[in-house]
C-alpha positions in Angstrom: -22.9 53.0 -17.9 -19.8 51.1 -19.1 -17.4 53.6 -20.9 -15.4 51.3 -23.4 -15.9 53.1 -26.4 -14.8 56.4 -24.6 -11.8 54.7 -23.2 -10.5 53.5 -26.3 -11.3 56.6 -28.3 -9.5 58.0 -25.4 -6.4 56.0 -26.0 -6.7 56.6 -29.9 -6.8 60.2 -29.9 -3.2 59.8 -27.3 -2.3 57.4 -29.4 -2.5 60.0 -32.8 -0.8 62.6 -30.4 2.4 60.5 -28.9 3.2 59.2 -32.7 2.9 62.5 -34.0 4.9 64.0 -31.4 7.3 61.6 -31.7 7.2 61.2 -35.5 6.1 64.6 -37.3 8.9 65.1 -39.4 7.7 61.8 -41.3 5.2 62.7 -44.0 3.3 59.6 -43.5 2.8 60.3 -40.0 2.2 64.2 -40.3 -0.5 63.8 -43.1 -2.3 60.3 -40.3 -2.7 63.0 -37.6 -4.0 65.8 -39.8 -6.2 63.5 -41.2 -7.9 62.2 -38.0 -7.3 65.6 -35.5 -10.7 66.9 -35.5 -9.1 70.2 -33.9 -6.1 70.5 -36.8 -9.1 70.1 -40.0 -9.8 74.2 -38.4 -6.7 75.4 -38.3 -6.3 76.5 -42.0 -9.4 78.8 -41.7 -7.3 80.9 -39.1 -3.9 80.2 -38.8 -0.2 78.1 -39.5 1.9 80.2 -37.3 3.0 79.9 -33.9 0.4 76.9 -33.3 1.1 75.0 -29.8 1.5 72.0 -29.8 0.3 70.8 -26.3 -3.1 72.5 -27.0 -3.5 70.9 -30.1 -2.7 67.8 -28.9 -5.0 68.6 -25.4 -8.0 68.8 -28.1 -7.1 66.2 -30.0 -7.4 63.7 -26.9 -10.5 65.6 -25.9 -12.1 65.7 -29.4 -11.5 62.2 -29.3 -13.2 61.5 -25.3 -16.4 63.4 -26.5 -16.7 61.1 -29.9 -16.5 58.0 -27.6 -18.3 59.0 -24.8 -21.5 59.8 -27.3 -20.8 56.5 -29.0 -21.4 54.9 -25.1 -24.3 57.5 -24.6 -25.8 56.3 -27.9 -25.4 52.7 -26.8 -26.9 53.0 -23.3 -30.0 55.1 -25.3 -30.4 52.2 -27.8 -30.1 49.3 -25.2 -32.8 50.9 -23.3 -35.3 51.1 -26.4 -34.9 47.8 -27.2 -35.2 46.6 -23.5 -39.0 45.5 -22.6 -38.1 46.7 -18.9 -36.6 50.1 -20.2 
């Protein structure tokens, strides 16, 4: 199975993390990561305070794998069905 779609989403979700790390007292840039960090749309429904940051950002990236690997596993599963040999 070629993982390209995992390995760029990979690459996104360190991409969301290294920019907001570097960048999060920038609106703009605080509101792009809260917007696309799968693991910060829960933290309102438990809590603001004393969040860390390198397990946040640890699920971010990993949120971000799991939605590209699925993309690939989808691919392979659709690539197979529309195979005559599959």
């Amino acid at each position: 199975m070629n993982y390209r779609a995992t390995t760029v989403f990979t690459i996104i979700g360190a991409a969301l993390c290294v920019l907001h790390f570097f960048g999060h007292e920038y609106d703009p840039i605080y509101l792009l990561f809260y917007a696309f960090s799968v693991p910060a749309w829960f933290y309102p429904f438990f809590s603001y305070t004393n969040i860390n940051p390198f397990w946040l950002y640890t699920l971010t990236i990993v949120s971000w794998t799991i939605i590209g690997y699925l993309i690939d596993r989808f691919t392979v599963i659709r690539q197979k069905r529309r195979s005559p040999n599959g």
